[in-house]
Steps between C-alpha positions, in 0.01 A plus 500: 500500500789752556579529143180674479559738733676746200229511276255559769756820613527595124134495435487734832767707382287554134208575696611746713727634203143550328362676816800742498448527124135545491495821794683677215161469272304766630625826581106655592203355699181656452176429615149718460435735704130580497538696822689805371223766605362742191226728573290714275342779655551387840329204420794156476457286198433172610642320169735735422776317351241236337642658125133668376267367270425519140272271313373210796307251487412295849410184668416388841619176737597419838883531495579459926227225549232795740245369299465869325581551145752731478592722153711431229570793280645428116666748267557480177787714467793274598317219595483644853330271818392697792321303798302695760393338799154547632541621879181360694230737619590771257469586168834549484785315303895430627751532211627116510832496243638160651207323366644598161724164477275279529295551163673373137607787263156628323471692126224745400208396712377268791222346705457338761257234504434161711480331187487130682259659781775397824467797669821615360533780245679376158641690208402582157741745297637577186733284343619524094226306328220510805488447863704393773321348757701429839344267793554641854624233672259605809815596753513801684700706393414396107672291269392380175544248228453508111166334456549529092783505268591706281146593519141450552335344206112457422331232223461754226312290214678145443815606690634664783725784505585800706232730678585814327495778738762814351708688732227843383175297695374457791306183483141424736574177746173421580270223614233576179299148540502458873660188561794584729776536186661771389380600091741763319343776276778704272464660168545264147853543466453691179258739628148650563272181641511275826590198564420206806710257627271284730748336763334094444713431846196425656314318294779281419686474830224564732706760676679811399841471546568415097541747207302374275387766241301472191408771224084537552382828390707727220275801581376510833301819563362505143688812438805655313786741586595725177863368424592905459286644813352441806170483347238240580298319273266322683212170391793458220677157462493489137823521221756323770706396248426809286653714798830308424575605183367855496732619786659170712624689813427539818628787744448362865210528756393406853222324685271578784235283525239627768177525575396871455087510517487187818320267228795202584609512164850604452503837244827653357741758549746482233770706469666611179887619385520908436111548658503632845146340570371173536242333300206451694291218359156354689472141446101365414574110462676297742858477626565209274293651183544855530335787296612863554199671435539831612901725573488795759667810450705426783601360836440557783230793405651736801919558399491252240810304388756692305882410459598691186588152363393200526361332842456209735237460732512265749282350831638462806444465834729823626252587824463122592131583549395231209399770281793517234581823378662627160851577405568669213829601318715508167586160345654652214830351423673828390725667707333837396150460515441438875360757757791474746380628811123462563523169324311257687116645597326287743104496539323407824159335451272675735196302376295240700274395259605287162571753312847640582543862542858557485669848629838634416739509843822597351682513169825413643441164707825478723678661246427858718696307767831436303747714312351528177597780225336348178691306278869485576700556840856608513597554855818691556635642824684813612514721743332789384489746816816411595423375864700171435235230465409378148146606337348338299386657148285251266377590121372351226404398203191657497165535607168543252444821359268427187327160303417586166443290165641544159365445151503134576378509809737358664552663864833735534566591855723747664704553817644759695793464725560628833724475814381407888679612740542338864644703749740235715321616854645252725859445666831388383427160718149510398411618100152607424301661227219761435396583187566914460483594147245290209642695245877611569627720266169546366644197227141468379442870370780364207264198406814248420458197569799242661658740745803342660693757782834542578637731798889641570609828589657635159602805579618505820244714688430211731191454394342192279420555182304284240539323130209349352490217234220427311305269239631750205851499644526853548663598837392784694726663712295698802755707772407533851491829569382494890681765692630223751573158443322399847186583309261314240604526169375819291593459157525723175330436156670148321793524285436278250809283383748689730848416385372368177420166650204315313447184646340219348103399541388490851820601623593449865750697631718420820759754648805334622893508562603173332916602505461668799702816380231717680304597197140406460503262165117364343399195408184455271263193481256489175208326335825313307574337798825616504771754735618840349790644702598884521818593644487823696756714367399852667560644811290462826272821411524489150432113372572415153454120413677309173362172401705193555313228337130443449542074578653571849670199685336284220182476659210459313157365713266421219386155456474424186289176507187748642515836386740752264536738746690534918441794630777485774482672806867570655541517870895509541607441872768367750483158643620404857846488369454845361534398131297659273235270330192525303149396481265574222141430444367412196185389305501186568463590909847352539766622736838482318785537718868592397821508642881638434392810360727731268466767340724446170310552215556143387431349892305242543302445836491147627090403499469285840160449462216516220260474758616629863388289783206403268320804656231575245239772555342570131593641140711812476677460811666830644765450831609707726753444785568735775590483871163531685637457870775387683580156483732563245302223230368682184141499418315446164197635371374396197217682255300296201277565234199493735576820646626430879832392714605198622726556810798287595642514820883396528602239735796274620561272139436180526724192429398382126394148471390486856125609544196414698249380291112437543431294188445146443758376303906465559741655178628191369772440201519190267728397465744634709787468455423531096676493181329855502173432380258483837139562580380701771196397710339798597327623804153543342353635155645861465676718253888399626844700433820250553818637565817288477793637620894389540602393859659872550132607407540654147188426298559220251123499338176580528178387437093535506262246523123574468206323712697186545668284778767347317744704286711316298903690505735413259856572572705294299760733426559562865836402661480213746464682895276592746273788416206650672141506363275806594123408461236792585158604372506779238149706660450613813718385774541176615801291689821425248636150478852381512674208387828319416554311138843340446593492158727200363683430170 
C-alpha cells in the first residue's frame, strides 16, 4: 500500500495547485443590491433598480409555495424575466430577481399555463417554427423540463407538423370545448383568418397531461382581418385560399379572449401591429363555433385602450380578489415603436354583476416604482457639486414625442432624449439617491435622440463640465459656467463638435487619463460597436484633442451572428491592482471585459471575457463603475434598452469553480480525462456559456449552448493538461460551475 502513498500526495498537490490557481479567476464579486435607497419626490422607489419596462407581457404562479400566485412580468426587449412576489394581505408586490434562475431562456412571448392541470404552472413560448412548451416539475422554487422537441406539433390534414405560432403573435390558450385541455387559437400562418387546435389529450388519454393537438376549425370567429389594416370583416369565411395569392402575408396580432357582455361566451379583443386600439369583437355562437356579430368602437368605454402600436391585453388575478383584471401594453417587436414609460395600464374590475366593468388604476403598473426613462438607460456617475460622493446622472435614448403614419401607413415614431439626475444624498459609508433634476440641461428642448454624457473639468475652473454624444454623432460640447465649483452645474448654450470631433452614430463618450500624463484623453463608443481614441494634446484650460485611431485596442463588441450593429458603451476603470481595464456594453446585453490596456495606436487590449461573470440585464447594455462607499470594492450599475438600472454591489470575489449551488444536478465531464472531445452534463435546461481555461487561468475557448443539458466540447487540438471548465447560465444570475478535465495525447 505505501507505493500509493505518492500519487495520493500528487493528486493533493494538483488539487490544491488548482485551488491556488483558480483564486486568481476572479478579480470582482458582485451581487444585487436591491436595497440601494432612490426616492422620487420624497417618496423611495420600491423597485428601483428592477431595469424599467418597455413592451410586457405577464403571467401569474406560486413561486415560494404561500399558496398565492405571485407575478411574472415578460419583456420583449431583451428577452427580460422579472418575478414579483405577492406580499400577503396587501395589494402590494416584492421585486423577487433571484427567482430569475430558475426559468429556461424565453424568445418573443410567453404564458403560463397548467397545461397537464397539477397544480403547477407550465410554459408555452416562442420557439423558431412554434411553441416551446416547458413542464414545471412542481418543486418549489420551479424547475422545468422540455415537454416537446423542437416543437409542438398538431395533426394538420394527413400529417403532423409544427404548430405555427410567429415570433409577431400572441396566440389564445384556452379551454374552448370545456373538457379540462388546453385548445390553441393563432392566426393561419399566411394571414387574415383563425385557426383551432383542439388539444384531443382528453379524449384520448382520459387526462390532460398530453399534447395532443389537431387542426379543427381554419376560421374560427367567422371573420377576417384585412392583410393591410386592422380592419374587420366580420360573417366572412369565404376566398381562404383566394386571400393567399392576392397578398400572402401576415403582420402579427394578439389574443384576449374574454367575456365582455357576462353571456359565458368568450368574445375577442384582438390586437393589431401599427393600431394603437384593440379590436373589439362580440361573439353570438358558442365558444367552440363562434360568430362575431357585432365590433365596438372600443374598450373599456371609460379610458379606452390605446398604445400607439400594437397591444396585449391580458386577465389576471393582480388584487387576488378572484376578479381578474386587465393589463395592457405594447407587444410590438420594434425597438422604436413602444411607449416607454406608462407602458403597462392596469384595469380594476369594480363590477359585481357578469358583466365586467373595468376601470383604469394606473398607466404605469410598477413601472412608477422603478427607474424608468423610456427606452434606453445609460447610467454614468460623477460628482457634480463637488461634495465628494458620486451622483448619479442617467439619460437616454429617448422617450415618445409623436406616432404618426406615412403614405403606407406604416407607423413612424419619434423620441426625445433627456438626462435624470440623482443627487447622491447619503454618506460616504452609506450612498443614496434622490432624483433632483427630470430634465438636466434641459437635453429635451434639442429633440435628439441617443444622448450619452460625459463629465471632466476641461478648463481648469474646477468645475465639471459636459460632452454629449448622440444618435447623429455630433458632439456637443456644454461649459459649466457656475460661479463655484461647490455648486450645481449651470451651463452655457452647446458647442456643437468642439475641437472638430464628430463621433460616430450613437456615440458614447468617456473622459479618462489612459497614460496617466495628467491630461484628460476621450474615448468614444458607437452604433459600430467599436472604440475611437483622442489623445489630449492641449493644455489643462485650453483642451485640444487629435485622433489616435478609430478601432481602439482592437475592440469591436458586435456580434455578428445577431445583428450588424454594437453600440459599445466604454466604462474605463482601475481594478484592485490599480490597472486600468475596460468594460463595454453592447447590443447583445453582454459585458465584455478587457485587460492590459495601451494606448499605441496599433495596441491591442487583451478581451478576458465576452460575457463578464455572465451578468446579463437586457439589450443595449450601458456600465458604469464607481466607488459608492467605503469598502474599497467597486460597484456596477448597469442600464438596458427597457429604460432602468440594474445595481451591482461589489463584494469580497469569490474562488472560481467553487460555488454553492441550489440545483438538482452535479457538472459532470465525459469523458474525463479525454482525447479532447467530452460532453458536459448540465445542471438543468438553460441557455449555458462554457469557459475553458489553461491551469494559470488564461481562457483557452469558449462556448454557448442553448436550452440543453448536455453540450457536446470538442477540443481536439488542445495540448494534453489539466484545464479548468467554467459553466454558468447566460440570463439572469444564477450559481457558476467549476470543473477539472485532463487532457491526454
Amino acid at each position: 500500500m505505501k507505493r500509493f502513498y505518492p500519487c495520493f500526495l500528487l493528486l493533493g498537490l494538483v488539487i490544491n495547485v488548482l485551488t491556488l490557481k483558480a483564486q486568481q479567476l476572479n478579480e470582482y464579486g458582485f451581487e444585487l443590491w436591491t436595497a440601494l435607497p432612490v426616492s422620487v419626490d420624497g417618496t423611495d422607489l420600491p423597485y428601483a433598480w428592477a431595469g424599467g419596462l418597455n413592451n410586457v407581457q405577464a403571467g401569474m404562479m406560486d413561486l415560494n409555495g404561500d399558496g398565492f400566485n405571485d407575478l411574472l412580468l415578460f419583456d420583449r426587449h431583451g428577452n427580460r424575466l422579472m418575478p414579483f412576489v405577492y406580499v400577503q394581505g396587501s395589494n402590494k408586490y416584492q421585486w423577487a430577481p433571484d427567482y430569475r434562475r430558475f426559468f429556461p431562456a424565453m424568445e418573443h412571448w410567453f404564458q403560463l399555463v397548467d397545461y397537464n392541470r397539477d397544480g403547477f404552472k407550465d410554459i408555452f413560448t416562442y420557439t423558431p417554427g412554434g411553441i416551446m412548451v416547458y413542464k414545471n416539475k412542481g418543486t418549489i422554487p420551479p424547475a422545468f423540463v422540455k415537454a416537446v422537441d423542437p416543437y409542438l406539433t398538431s395533426l394538420q390534414g394527413s400529417i403532423y407538423t409544427n404548430l405555427l405560432v410567429t415570433n409577431v403573435d400572441y396566440p389564445a390558450i384556452y379551454d374552448l370545448d370545456g373538457d379540462g385541455d388546453y385548445d390553441i387559437l393563432t392566426f393561419w400562418g399566411l394571414g387574415s383568418f383563425v385557426e383551432v387546435h383542439t388539444n384531443l389529450s382528453m379524449e384520448t388519454t382520459g387526462t390532460a397531461d398530453s399534447l395532443l393537438y389537431k387542426r379543427t376549425q381554419v376560421c374560427w370567429g367567422e371573420f377576417a382581418e384585412n392583410p393591410e389594416s386592422n380592419i374587420i370583416y366580420l360573417d366572412t369565411c369565404l376566398n381562404r385560399t383566394a386571400s393567399l395569392s392576392a397578398d400572402p402575408k401576415h403582420t402579427g396580432s394578439t389574443f384576449c379572449l374574454i367575456d365582455l357582455n357576462g353571456n359565458t361566451v368568450v368574445d375577442l379583443l384582438l390586437g393589431d401591429v401599427d393600431y394603437p386600439e384593440p379590436a373589439v369583437l362580440i361573439n353570438g355562437g358558442n365558444n367552440i363555433q363562434a360568430r362575431m356579430v357585432d365590433q365596438w368602437p372600443g374598450y373599456p368605454l371609460n379610458d379606452p385602450i390605446a398604445m400607439w402600436s400594437f397591444p396585449l391585453i391580458q386577465q389576471l388575478d393582480i388584487y387576488h380578489d378572484d376578479q381578474p383584471a386587465l393589463l395592457a401594453s405594447p407587444f410590438d417587436p420594434s425597438l422604436v415603436k413602444s411607449r416607454g414609460s406608462e407602458s403597462l395600464w392596469l384595469y380594476q374590475n369594480v363590477s359585481n354583476k357578469p358583466t365586467p366593468d373595468y376601470r383604469l388604476q394606473t398607466k404605469s403598473f410598477l413601472q412608477d416604482g422603478m427607474i424608468d426613462l423610456g427606452l434606453g438607460a445609460y447610467p454614468v456617475f460623477s460628482d457634480l457639486n463637488g461634495n465628494g460622493l458620486k451622483d448619479l446622472v442617467i439619460s437616454n435614448f429617448g422617450s415618445l414625442d409623436t406616432c404618426t403614419y406615412n403614405v403606407n401607413m406604416q407607423l413612424k415614431c419619434h423620441y426625445s432624449s433627456h438626462i435624470q439626475l440623482y443627487e447622491n444624498s447619503g454618506t460616504a459609508q452609506n450612498p443614496e439617491f434622490k432624483l433632483i433634476d427630470d430634465d438636466f440641461a434641459n437635453i429635451s428642448q434639442y429633440l435628439w435622440e441617443g444622448v450619452y454624457p460625459a463629465f471632466a473639468d476641461m478648463d481648469a475652473d474646477g468645475d465639471m463640465d459636459m460632452l454629449i454624444g448622440e444618435s447623429t454623432g455630433t458632439i456637443w460640447y456644454f461649459e459649466n459656467i457656475s460661479e463655484t465649483p461647490f455648486e450645481w452645474p449651470v451651463f452655457a448654450p452647446p458647442l456643437g463638435a468642439p475641437w472638430g470631433i464628430q463621433g460616430p452614430a450613437f456615440a458614447t463618450p468617456q473622459f479618462t487619463d489612459l497614460d496617466e500624463d495628467g491630461s484628460i484623453d476621450l474615448v468614444m463608443g458607437g452604433r459600430d460597436g467599436r472604440l475611437r481614441y483622442y489623445k489630449n494634446t492641449g493644455t489643462p484650460t485650453q483642451a485640444s484633442f487629435s485622433l489616435i485611431t478609430d478601432y481602439f485596442g482592437k475592440v469591436n463588441v458586435t456580434d455578428s451572428t445577431a445583428s450588424y450593429t454594437g453600440f459599445s458603451v466604454p466604462c474605463f476603470f482601475k481594478n484592485p491592482k490599480h490597472e486600468w481595464v475596460l468594460m463595454v456594453g453592447s447590443e447583445s446585453g453582454r459585458l465584455y471585459y478587457y485587460k492590459n490596456i495601451e494606448t499605441e495606436a496599433d495596441a491591442r487590449f487583451s478581451l478576458e471575457s465576452r460575457h463578464f461573470m455572465y451578468i446579463s440585464e437586457g439589450i443595449r447594455s450601458a456600465p458604469a463603475l464607481a466607488h459608492l462607499n467605503t469598502d474599497h470594492l467597486i460597484d456596477l450599475a448597469i442600464g438596458n434598452y427597457g429604460g432602468g438600472v440594474t445595481m451591482y454591489k461589489g463584494i469580497n470575489p469569490q474562488l472560481a469553480g467553487v460555488v454553492e449551488t441550489s440545483l438538482s444536478k452535479p457538472l459532470l465531464l465525459m469523458p474525463n480525462p479525454s482525447k479532447g472531445s467530452f460532453n458536459i452534463r448540465l445542471p438543468e435546461i438553460n441557455n449555458w456559456q462554457i469557459e475553458i481555461r489553461s491551469i494559470q487561468g488564461q481562457l483557452v475557448s469558449t462556448f454557448s449552448v442553448a436550452n440543453s443539458e448536455i453540450a457536446n466540447i470538442d477540443m481536439s487540438g488542445a495540448k494534453p493538461g489539466i484545464y479548468l471548465v467554467g459553466v454558468s447560465c447566460s440570463r439572469g444570475r444564477c450559481p457558476g460551475y467549476g470543473a477539472k478535465l485532463v487532457i491526454i495525447p
